[in-house]
Structures are given as structure tokens and as C-alpha cells.
mmCIF entry with sequence, helices, sheets and N, C-alpha, C, O atoms, coordinates in Angstrom:
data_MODEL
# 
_entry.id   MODEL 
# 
_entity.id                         1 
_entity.type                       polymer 
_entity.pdbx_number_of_molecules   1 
# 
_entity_poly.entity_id                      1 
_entity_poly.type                           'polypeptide(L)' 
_entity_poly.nstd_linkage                   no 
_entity_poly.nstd_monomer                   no 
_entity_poly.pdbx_seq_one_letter_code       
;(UNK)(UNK)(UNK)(UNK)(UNK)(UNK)(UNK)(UNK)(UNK)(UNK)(UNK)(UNK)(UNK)(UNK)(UNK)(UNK)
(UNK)(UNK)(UNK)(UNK)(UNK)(UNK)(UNK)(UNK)(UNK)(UNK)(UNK)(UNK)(UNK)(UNK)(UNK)(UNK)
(UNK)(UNK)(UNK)(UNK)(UNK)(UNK)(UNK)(UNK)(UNK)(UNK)(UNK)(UNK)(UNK)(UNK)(UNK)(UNK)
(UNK)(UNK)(UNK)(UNK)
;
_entity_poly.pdbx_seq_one_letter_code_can   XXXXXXXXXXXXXXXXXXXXXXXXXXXXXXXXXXXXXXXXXXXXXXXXXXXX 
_entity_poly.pdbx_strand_id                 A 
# 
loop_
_entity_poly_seq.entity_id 
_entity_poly_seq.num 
_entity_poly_seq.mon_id 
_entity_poly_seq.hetero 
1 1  UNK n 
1 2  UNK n 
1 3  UNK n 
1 4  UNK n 
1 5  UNK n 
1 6  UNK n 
1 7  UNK n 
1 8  UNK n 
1 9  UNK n 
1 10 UNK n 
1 11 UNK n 
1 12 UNK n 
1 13 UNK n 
1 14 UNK n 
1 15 UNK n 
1 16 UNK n 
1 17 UNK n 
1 18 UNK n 
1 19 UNK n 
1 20 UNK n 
1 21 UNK n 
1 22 UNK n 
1 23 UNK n 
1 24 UNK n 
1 25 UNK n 
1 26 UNK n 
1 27 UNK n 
1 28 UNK n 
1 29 UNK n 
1 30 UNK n 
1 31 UNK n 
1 32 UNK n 
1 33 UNK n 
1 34 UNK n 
1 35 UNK n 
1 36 UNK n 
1 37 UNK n 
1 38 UNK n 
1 39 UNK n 
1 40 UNK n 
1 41 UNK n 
1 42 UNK n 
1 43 UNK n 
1 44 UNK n 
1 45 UNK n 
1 46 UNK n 
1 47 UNK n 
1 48 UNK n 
1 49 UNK n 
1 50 UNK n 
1 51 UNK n 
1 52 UNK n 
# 
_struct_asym.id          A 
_struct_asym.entity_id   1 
# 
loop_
_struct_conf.conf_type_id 
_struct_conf.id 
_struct_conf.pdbx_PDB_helix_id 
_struct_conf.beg_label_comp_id 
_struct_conf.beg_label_asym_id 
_struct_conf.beg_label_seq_id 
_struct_conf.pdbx_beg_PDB_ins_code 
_struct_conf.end_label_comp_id 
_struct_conf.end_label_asym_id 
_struct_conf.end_label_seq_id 
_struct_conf.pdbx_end_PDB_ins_code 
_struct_conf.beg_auth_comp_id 
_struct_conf.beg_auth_asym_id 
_struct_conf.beg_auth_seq_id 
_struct_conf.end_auth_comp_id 
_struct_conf.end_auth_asym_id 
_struct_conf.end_auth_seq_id 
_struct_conf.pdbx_PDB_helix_class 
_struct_conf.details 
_struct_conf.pdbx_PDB_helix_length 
HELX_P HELX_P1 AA1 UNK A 2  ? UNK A 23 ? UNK A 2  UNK A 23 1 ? 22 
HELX_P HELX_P2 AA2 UNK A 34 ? UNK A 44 ? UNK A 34 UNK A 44 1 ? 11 
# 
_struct_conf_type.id          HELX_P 
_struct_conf_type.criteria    ? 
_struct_conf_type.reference   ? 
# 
loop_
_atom_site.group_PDB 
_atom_site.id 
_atom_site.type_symbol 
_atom_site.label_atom_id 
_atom_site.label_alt_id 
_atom_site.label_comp_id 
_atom_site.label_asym_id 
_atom_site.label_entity_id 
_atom_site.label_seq_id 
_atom_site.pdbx_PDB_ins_code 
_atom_site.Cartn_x 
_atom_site.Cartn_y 
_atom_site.Cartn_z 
_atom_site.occupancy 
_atom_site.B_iso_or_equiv 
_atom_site.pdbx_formal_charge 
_atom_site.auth_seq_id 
_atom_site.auth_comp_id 
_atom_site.auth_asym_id 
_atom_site.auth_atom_id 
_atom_site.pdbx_PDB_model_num 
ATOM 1   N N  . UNK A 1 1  ? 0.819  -1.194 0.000   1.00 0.00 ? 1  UNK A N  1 
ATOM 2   C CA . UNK A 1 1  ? 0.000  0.000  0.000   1.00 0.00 ? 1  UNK A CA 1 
ATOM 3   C C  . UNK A 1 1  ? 0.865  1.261  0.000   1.00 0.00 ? 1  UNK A C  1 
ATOM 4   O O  . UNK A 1 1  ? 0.361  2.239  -0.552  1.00 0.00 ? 1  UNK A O  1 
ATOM 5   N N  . UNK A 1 2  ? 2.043  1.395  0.511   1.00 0.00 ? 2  UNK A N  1 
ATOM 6   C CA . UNK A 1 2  ? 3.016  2.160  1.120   1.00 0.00 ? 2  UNK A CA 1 
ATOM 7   C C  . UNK A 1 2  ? 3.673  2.754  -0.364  1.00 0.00 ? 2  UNK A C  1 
ATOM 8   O O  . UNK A 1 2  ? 3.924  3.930  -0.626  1.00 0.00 ? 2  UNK A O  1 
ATOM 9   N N  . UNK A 1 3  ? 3.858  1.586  -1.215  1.00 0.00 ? 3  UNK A N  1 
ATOM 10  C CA . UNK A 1 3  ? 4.416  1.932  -2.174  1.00 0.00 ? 3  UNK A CA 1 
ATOM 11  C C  . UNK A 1 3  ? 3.252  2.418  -3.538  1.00 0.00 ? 3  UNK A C  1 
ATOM 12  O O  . UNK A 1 3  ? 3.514  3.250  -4.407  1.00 0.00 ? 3  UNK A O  1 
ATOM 13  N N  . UNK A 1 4  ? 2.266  1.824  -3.438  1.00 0.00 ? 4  UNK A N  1 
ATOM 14  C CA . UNK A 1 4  ? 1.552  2.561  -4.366  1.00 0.00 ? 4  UNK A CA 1 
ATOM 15  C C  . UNK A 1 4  ? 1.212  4.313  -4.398  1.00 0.00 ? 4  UNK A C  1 
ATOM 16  O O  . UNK A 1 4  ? 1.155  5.009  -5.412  1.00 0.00 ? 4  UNK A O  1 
ATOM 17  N N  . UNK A 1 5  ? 0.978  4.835  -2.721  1.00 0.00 ? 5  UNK A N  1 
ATOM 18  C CA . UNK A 1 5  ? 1.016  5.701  -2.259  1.00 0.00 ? 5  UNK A CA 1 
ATOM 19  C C  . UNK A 1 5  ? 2.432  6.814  -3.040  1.00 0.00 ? 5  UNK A C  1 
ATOM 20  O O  . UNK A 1 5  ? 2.355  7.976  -3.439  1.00 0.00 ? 5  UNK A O  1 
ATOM 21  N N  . UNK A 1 6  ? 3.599  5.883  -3.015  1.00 0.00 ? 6  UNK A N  1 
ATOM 22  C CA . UNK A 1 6  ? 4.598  6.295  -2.990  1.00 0.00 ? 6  UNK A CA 1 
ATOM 23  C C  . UNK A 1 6  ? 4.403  6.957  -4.517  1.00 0.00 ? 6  UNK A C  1 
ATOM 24  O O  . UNK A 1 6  ? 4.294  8.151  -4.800  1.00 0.00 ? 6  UNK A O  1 
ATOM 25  N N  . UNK A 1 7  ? 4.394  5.915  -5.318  1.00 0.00 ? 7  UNK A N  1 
ATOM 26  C CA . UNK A 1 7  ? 3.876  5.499  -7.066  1.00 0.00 ? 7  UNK A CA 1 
ATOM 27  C C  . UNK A 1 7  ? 3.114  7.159  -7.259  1.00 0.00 ? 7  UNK A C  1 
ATOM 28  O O  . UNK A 1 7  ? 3.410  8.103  -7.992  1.00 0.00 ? 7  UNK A O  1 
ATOM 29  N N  . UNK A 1 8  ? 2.209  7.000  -6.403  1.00 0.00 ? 8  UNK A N  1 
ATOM 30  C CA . UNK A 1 8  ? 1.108  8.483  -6.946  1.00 0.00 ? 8  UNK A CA 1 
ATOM 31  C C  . UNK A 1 8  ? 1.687  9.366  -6.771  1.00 0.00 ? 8  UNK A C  1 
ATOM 32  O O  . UNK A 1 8  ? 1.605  10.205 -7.668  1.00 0.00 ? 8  UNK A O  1 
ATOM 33  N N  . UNK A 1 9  ? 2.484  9.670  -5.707  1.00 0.00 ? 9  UNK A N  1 
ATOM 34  C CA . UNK A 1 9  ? 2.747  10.898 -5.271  1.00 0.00 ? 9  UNK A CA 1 
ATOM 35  C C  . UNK A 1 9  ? 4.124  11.601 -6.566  1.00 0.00 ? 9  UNK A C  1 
ATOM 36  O O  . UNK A 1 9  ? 4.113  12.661 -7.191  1.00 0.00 ? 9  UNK A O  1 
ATOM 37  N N  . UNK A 1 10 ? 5.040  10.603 -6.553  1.00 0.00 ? 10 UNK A N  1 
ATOM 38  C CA . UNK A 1 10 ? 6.336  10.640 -7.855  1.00 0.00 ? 10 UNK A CA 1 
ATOM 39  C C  . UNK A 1 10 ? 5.155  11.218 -8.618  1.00 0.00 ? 10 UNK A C  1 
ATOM 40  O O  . UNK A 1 10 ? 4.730  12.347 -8.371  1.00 0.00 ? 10 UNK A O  1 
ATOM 41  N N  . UNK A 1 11 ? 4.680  10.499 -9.464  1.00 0.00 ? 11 UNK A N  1 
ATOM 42  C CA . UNK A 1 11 ? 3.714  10.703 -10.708 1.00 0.00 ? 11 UNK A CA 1 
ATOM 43  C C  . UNK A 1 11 ? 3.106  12.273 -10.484 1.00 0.00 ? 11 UNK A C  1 
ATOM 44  O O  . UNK A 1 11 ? 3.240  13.084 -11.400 1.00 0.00 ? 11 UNK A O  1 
ATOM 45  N N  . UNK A 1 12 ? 2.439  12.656 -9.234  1.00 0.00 ? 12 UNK A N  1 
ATOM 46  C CA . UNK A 1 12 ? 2.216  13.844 -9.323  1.00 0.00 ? 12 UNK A CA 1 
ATOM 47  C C  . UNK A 1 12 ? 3.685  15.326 -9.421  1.00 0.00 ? 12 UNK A C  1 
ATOM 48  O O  . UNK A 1 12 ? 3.677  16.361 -10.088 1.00 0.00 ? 12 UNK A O  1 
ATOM 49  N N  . UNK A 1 13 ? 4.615  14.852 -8.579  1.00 0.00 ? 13 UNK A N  1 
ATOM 50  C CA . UNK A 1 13 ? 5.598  15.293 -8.434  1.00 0.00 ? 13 UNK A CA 1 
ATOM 51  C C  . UNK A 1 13 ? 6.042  15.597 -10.197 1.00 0.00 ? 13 UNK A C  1 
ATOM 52  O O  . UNK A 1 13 ? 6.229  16.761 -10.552 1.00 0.00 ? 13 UNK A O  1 
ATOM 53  N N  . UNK A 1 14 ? 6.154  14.649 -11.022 1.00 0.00 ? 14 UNK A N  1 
ATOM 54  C CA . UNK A 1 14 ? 6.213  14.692 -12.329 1.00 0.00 ? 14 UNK A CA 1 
ATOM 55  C C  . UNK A 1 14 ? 5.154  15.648 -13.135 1.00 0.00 ? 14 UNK A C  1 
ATOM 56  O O  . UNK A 1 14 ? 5.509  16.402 -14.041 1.00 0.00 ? 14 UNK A O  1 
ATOM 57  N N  . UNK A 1 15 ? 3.802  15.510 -12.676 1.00 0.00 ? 15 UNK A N  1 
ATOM 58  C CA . UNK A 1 15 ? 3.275  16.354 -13.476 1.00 0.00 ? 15 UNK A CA 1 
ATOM 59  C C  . UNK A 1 15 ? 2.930  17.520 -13.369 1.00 0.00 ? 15 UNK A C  1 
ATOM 60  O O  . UNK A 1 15 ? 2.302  18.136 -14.230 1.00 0.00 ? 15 UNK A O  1 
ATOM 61  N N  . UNK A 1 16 ? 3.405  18.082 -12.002 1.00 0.00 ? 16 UNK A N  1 
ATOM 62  C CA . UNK A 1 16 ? 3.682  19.276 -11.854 1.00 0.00 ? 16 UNK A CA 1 
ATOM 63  C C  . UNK A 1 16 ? 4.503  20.200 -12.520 1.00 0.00 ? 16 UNK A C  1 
ATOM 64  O O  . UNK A 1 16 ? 4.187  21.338 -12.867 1.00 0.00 ? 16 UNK A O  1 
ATOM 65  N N  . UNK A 1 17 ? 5.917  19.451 -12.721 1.00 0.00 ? 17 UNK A N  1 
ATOM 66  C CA . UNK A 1 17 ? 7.052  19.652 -12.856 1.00 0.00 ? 17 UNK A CA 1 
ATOM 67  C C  . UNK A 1 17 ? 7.036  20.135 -14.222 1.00 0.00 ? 17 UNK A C  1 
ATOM 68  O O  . UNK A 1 17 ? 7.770  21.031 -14.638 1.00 0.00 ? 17 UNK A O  1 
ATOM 69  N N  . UNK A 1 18 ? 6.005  19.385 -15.037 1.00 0.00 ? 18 UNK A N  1 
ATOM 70  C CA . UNK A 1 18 ? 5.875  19.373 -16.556 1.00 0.00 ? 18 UNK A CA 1 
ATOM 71  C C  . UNK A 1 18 ? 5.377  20.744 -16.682 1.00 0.00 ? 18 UNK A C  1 
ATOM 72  O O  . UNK A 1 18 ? 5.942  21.681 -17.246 1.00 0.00 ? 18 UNK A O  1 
ATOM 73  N N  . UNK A 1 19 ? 3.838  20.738 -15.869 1.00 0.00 ? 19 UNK A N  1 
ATOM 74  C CA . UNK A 1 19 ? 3.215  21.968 -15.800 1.00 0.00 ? 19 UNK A CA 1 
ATOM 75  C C  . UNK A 1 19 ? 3.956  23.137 -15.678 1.00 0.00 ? 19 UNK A C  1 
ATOM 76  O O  . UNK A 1 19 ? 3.722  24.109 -16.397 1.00 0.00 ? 19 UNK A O  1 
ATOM 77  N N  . UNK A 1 20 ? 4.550  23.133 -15.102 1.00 0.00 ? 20 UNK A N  1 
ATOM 78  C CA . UNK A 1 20 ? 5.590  24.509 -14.520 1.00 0.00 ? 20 UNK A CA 1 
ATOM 79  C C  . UNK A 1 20 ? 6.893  24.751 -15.496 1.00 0.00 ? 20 UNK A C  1 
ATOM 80  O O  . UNK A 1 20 ? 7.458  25.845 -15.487 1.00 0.00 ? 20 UNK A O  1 
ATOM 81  N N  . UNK A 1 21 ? 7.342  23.668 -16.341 1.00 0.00 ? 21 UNK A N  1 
ATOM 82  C CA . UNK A 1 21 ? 7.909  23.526 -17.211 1.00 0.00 ? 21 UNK A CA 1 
ATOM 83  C C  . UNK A 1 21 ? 7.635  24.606 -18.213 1.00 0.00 ? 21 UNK A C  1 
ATOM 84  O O  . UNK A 1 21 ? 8.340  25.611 -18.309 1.00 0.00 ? 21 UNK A O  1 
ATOM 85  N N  . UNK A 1 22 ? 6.425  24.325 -19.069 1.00 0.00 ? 22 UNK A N  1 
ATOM 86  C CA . UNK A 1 22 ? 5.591  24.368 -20.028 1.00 0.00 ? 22 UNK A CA 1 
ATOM 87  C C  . UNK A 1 22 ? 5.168  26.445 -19.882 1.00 0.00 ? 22 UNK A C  1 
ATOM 88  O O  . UNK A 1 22 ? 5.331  27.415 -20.622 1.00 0.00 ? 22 UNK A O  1 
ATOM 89  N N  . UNK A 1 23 ? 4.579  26.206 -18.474 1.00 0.00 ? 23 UNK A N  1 
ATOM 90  C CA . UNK A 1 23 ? 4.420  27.893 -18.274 1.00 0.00 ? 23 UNK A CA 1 
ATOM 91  C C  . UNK A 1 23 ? 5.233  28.813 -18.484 1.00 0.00 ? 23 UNK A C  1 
ATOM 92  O O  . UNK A 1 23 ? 5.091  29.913 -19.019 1.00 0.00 ? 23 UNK A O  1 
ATOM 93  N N  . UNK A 1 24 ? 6.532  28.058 -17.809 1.00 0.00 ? 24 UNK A N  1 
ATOM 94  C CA . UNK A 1 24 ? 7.715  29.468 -17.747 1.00 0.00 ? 24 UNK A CA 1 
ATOM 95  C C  . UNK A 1 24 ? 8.761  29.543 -18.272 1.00 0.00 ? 24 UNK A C  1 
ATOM 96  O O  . UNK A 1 24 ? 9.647  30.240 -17.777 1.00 0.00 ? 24 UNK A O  1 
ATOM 97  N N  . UNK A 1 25 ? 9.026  28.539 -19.921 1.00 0.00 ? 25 UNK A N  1 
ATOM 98  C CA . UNK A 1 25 ? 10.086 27.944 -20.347 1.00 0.00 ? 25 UNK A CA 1 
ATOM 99  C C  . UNK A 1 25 ? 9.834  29.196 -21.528 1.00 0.00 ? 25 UNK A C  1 
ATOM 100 O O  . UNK A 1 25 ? 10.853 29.859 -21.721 1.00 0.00 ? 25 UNK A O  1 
ATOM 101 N N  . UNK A 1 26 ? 8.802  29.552 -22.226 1.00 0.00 ? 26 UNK A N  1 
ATOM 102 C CA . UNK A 1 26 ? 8.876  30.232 -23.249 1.00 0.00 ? 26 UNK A CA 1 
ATOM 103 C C  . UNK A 1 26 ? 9.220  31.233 -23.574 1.00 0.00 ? 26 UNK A C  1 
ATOM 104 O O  . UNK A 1 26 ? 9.571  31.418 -24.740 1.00 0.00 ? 26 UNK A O  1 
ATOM 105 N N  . UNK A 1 27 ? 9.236  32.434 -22.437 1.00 0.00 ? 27 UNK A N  1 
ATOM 106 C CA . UNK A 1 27 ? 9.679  34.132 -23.063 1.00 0.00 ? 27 UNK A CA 1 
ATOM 107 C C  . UNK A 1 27 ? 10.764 33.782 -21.767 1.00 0.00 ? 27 UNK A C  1 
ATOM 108 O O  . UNK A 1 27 ? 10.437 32.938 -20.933 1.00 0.00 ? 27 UNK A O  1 
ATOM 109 N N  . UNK A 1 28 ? 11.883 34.395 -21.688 1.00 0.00 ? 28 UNK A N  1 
ATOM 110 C CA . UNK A 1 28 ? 13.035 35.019 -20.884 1.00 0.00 ? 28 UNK A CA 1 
ATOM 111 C C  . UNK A 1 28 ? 12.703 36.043 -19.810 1.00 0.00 ? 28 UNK A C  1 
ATOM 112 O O  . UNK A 1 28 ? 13.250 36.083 -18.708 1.00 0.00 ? 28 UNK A O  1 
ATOM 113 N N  . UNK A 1 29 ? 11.681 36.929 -20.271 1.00 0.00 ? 29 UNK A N  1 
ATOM 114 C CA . UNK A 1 29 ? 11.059 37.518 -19.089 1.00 0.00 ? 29 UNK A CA 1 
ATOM 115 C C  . UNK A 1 29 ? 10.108 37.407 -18.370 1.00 0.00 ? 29 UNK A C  1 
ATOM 116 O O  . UNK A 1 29 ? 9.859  38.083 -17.372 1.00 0.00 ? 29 UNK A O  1 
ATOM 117 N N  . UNK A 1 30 ? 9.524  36.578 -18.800 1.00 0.00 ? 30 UNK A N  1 
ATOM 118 C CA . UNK A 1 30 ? 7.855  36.595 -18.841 1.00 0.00 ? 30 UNK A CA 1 
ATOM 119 C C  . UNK A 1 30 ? 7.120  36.578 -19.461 1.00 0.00 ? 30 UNK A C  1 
ATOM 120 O O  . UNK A 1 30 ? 7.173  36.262 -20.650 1.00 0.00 ? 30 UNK A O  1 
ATOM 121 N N  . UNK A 1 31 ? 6.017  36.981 -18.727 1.00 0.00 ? 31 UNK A N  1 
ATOM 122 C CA . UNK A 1 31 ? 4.681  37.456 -19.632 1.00 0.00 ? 31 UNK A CA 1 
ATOM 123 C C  . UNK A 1 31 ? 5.166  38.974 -19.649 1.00 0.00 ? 31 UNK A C  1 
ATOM 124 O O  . UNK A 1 31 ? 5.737  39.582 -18.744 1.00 0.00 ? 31 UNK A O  1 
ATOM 125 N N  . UNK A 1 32 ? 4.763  39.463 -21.008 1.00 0.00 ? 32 UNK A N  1 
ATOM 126 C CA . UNK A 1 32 ? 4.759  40.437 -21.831 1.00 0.00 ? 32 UNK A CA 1 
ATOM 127 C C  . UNK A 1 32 ? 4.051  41.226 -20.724 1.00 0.00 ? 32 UNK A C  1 
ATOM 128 O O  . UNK A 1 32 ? 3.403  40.598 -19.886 1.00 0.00 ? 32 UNK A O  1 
ATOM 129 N N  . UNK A 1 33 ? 4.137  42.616 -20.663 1.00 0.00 ? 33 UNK A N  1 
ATOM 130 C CA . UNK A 1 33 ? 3.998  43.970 -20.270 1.00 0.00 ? 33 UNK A CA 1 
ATOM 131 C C  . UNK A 1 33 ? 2.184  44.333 -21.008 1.00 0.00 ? 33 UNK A C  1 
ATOM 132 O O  . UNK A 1 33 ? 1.999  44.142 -22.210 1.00 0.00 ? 33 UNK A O  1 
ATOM 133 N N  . UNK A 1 34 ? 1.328  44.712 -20.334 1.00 0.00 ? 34 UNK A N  1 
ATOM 134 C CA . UNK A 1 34 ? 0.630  45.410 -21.095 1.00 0.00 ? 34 UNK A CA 1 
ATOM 135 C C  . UNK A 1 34 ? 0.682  46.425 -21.851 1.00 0.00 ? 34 UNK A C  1 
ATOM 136 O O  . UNK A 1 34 ? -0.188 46.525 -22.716 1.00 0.00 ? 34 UNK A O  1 
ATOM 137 N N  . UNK A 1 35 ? 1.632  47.375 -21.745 1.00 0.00 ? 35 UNK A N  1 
ATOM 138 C CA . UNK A 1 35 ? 2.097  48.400 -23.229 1.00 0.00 ? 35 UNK A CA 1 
ATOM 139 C C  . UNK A 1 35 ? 2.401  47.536 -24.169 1.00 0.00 ? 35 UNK A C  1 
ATOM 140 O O  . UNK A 1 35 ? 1.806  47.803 -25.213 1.00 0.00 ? 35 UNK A O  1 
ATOM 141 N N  . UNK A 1 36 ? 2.989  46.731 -24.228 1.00 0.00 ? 36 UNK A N  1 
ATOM 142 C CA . UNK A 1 36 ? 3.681  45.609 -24.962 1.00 0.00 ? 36 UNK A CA 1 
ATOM 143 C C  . UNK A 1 36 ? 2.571  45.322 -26.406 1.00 0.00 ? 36 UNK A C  1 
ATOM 144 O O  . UNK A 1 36 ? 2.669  45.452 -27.627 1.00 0.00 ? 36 UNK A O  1 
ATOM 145 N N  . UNK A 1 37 ? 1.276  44.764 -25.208 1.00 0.00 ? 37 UNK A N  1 
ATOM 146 C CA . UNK A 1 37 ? 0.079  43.937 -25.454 1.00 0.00 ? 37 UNK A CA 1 
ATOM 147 C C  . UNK A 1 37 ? -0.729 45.114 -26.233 1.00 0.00 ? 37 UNK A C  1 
ATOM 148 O O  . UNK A 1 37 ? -1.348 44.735 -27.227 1.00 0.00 ? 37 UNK A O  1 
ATOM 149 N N  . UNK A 1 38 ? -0.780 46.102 -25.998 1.00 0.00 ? 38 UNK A N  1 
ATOM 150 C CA . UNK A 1 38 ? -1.478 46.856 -26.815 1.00 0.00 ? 38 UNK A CA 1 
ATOM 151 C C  . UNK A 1 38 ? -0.883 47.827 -28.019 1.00 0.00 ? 38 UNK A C  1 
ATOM 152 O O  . UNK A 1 38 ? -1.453 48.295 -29.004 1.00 0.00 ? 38 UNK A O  1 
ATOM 153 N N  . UNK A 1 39 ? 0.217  47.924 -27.649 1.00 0.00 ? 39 UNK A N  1 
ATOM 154 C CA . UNK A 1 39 ? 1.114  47.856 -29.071 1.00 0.00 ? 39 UNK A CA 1 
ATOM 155 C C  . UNK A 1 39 ? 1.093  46.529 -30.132 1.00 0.00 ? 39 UNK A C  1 
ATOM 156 O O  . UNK A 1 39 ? 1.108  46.879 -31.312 1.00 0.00 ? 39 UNK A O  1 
ATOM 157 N N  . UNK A 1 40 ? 1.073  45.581 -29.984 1.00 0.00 ? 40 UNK A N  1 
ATOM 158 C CA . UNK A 1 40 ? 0.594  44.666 -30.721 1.00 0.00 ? 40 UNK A CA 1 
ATOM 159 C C  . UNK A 1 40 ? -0.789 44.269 -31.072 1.00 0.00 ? 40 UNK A C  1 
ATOM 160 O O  . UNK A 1 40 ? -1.104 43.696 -32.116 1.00 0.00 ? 40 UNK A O  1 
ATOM 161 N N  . UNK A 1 41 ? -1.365 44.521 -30.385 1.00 0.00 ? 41 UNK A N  1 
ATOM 162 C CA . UNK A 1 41 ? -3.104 44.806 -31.074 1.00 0.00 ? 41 UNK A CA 1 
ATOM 163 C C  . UNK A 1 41 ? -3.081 45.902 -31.932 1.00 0.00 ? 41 UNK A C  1 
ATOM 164 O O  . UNK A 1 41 ? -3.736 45.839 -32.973 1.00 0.00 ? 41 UNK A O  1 
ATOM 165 N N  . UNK A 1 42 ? -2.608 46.627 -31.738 1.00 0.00 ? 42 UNK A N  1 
ATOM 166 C CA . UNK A 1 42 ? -2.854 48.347 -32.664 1.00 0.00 ? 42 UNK A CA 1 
ATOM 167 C C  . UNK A 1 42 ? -2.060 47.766 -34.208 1.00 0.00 ? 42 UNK A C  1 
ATOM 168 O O  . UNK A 1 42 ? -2.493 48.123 -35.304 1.00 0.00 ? 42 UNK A O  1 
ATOM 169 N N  . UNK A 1 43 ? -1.050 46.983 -34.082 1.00 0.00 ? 43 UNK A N  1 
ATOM 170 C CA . UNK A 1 43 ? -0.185 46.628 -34.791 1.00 0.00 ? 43 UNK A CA 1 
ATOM 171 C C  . UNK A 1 43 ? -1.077 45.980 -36.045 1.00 0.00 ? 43 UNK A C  1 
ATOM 172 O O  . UNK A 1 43 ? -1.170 46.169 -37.258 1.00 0.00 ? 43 UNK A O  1 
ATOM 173 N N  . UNK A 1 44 ? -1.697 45.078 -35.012 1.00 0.00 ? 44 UNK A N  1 
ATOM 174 C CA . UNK A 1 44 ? -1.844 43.627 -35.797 1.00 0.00 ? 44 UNK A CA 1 
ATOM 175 C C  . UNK A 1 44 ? -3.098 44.627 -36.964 1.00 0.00 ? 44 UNK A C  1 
ATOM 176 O O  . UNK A 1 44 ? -3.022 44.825 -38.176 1.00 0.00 ? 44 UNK A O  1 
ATOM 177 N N  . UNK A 1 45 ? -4.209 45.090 -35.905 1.00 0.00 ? 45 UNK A N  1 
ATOM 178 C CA . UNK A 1 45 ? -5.452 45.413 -36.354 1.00 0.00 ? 45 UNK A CA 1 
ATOM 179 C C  . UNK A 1 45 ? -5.425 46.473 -38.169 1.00 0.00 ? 45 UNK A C  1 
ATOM 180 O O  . UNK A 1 45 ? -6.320 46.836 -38.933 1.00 0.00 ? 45 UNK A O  1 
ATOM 181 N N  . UNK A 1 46 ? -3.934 46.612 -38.172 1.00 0.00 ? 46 UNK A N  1 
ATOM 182 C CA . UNK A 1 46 ? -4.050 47.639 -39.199 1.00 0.00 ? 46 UNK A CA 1 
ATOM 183 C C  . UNK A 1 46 ? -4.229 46.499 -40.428 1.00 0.00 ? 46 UNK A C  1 
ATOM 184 O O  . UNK A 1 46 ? -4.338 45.293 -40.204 1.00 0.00 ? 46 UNK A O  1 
ATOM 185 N N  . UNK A 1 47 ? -4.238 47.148 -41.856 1.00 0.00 ? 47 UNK A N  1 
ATOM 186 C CA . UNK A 1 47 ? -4.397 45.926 -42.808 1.00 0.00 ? 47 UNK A CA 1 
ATOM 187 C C  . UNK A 1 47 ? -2.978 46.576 -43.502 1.00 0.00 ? 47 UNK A C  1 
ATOM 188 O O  . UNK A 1 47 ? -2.494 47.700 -43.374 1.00 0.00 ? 47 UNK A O  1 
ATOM 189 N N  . UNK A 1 48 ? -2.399 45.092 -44.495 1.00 0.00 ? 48 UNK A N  1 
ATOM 190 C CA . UNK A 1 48 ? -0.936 44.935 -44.730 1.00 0.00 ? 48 UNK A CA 1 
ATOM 191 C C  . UNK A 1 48 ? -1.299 45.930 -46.172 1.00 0.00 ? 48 UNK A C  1 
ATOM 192 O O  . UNK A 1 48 ? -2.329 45.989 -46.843 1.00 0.00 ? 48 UNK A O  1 
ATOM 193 N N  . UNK A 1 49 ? -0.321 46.468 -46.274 1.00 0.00 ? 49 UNK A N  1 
ATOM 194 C CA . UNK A 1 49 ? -0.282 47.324 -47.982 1.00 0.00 ? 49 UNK A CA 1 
ATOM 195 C C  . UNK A 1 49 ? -0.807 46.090 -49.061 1.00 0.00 ? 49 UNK A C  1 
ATOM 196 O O  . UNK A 1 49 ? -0.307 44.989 -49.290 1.00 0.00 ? 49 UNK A O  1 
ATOM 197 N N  . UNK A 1 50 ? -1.710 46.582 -49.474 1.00 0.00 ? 50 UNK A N  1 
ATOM 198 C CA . UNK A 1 50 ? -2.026 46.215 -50.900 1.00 0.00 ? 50 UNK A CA 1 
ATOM 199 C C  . UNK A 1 50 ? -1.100 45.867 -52.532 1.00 0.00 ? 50 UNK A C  1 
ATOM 200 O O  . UNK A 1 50 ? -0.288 46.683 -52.968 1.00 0.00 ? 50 UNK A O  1 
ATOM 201 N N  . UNK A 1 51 ? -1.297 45.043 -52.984 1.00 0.00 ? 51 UNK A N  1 
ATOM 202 C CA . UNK A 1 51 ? -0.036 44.757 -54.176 1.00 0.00 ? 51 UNK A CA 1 
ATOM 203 C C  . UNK A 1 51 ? -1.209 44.947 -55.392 1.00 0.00 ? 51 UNK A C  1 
ATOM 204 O O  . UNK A 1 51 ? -2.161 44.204 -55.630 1.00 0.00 ? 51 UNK A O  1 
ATOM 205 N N  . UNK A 1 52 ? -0.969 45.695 -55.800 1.00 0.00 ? 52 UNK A N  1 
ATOM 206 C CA . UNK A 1 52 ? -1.682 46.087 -57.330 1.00 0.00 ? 52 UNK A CA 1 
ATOM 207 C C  . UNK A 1 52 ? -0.983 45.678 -58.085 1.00 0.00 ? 52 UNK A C  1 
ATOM 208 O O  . UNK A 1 52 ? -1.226 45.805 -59.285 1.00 0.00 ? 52 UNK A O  1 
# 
């Protein structure tokens, strides 16, 4: 019993690990700044030049 106990707990220990992995592995600083965030909406929302 001792060891199945044991079994779950590793396994959670693991999928935490993943979780927390996954969140904070991608930008170097973080999460982006809200000036950031709305400089890139203003950005995006415009439309790209036209090719005639």
C-alpha cells in the first residue's frame, strides 16, 4: 500500500514539474507587459499594404 502511495505521489511530483515547465520555459522575461500587449493589437489590427 506504502508503495503505491509512494507510485502516486512521484507521478504527481512529475506532473507538476511538466506543468511549470511548459508555463515558464517560453519568453526570458515573462509574460509580456501590457504596453507591450497593446502595441501589438494596434499593430496587428491595421491591414498589410495592398499589391496592385
Amino acid at each position: 500500500m506504502g508503495l503505491i502511495l509512494l507510485e502516486a505521489l512521484g507521478a504527481g511530483i512529475v506532473f507538476i514539474l511538466i506543468i511549470w515547465w511548459t508555463m515558464f520555459s517560453g519568453r526570458k522575461r515573462g509574460e509580456l507587459h501590457e504596453e507591450s500587449e497593446a502595441d501589438d493589437d494596434a499593430a496587428s489590427s491595421e491591414e498589410p499594404p495592398r499589391r496592385d
